[in-house]
C-alpha angles and dihedrals in degrees: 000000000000119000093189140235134330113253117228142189140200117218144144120267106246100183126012089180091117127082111265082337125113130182114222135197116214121199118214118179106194131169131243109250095217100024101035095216117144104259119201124211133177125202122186109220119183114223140190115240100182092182096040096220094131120101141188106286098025121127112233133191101217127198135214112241152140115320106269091185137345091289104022117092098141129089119197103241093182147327116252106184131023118226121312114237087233093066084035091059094042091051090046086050091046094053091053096052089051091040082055084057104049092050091046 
C-alpha cells in the first residue's frame, strides 16, 4: 500500500544558532477565493541540518520526514542558494555596532 509522497518546501533560513538545527520561512501567495487579492502567509518550520552548512539568508529545499525531536519534522535536502549579499551586509553592519559598544 502506498502512503504517498513526502511533501517539501522551499524557504529562507532565518536562524542557524542550534546545533545541526535551522529555522526556516517559508513564503506561500495564495489567492482569496472570493476577492481574488494575493494573500501572503509565513510559516516557521524547524528543520535538521546534520552537516550545519546552512546559514541565515540561504534558500533551502526542506523535506518532510520522522520526528527528530518534539519540534523538529524537516529535514534540509539541499541548499539552493548560498547567502544572499544583503543578509550578508546587514550582518557585516550589526557586528560593527556591537563592536562600538564594546570599545566605548
Amino acid at each position: 500500500m502506498s502512503r504517498g509522497k513526502f511533501q517539501s518546501r522551499v524557504g529562507t533560513v532565518i536562524s542557524d544558532k542550534m546545533d545541526k538545527t535551522v529555522i526556516v520561512d517559508v513564503i506561500q501567495i495564495k489567492k482569496h477565493k472570493r476577492y481574488q487579492k494575493s494573500i501572503k502567509r509565513n510559516s516557521k518550520f524547524v528543520a535538521h541540518d546534520e552537516s550545519g552548512q546552512c546559514k541565515i539568508g540561504d534558500k533551502v529545499l526542506i523535506l518532510e520526514g520522522k520526528p527528530y525531536s518534539k519540534t523538529k519534522r524537516w529535514k534540509v535536502s539541499k541548499i539552493l542558494e548560498q547567502n544572499s549579499p544583503l543578509v550578508a551586509e546587514a550582518e557585516i553592519a550589526e557586528a560593527q555596532i556591537t563592536e562600538a559598544e564594546i570599545t566605548e
